[in-house]
C-alpha positions, 0 to 999 in steps of 0.5 A, spaced: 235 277 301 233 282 295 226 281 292 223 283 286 216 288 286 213 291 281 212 299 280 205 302 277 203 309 276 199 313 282 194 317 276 193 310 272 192 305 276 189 300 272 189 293 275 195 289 271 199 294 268 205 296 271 210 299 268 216 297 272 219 291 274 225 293 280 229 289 285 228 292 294 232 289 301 225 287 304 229 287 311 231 294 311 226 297 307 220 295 310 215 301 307 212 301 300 218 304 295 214 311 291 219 314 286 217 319 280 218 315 273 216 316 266 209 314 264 208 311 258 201 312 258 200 318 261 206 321 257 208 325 263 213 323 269 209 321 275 209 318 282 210 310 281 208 306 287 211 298 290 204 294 287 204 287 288 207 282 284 
């Protein structure tokens, strides 16, 4: 079962904004995604990690 999650820059870290929105298999991946993404904010690529929705 595929559910949606939400993906906030690591630097920023603002409560509320997130930047991306992606879909995960939680049965086979259990641990928190963490991708590199660009930030709009921070106008640089980042480290983006799995925040609750």
């Amino acid at each position: 079962m595929r559910e949606i999650i939400k993906l906030t820059c690591v630097p920023c870290e603002i409560p509320g904004r997130s930047n991306y929105f992606q879909t995960k298999n939680k049965k086979t991946k259990t641990e928190k995604l963490l991708t590199k993404k660009y930030c709009k904010f921070c106008r640089k690529h980042t480290d983006h990690k799995e925040s609750k929705v």
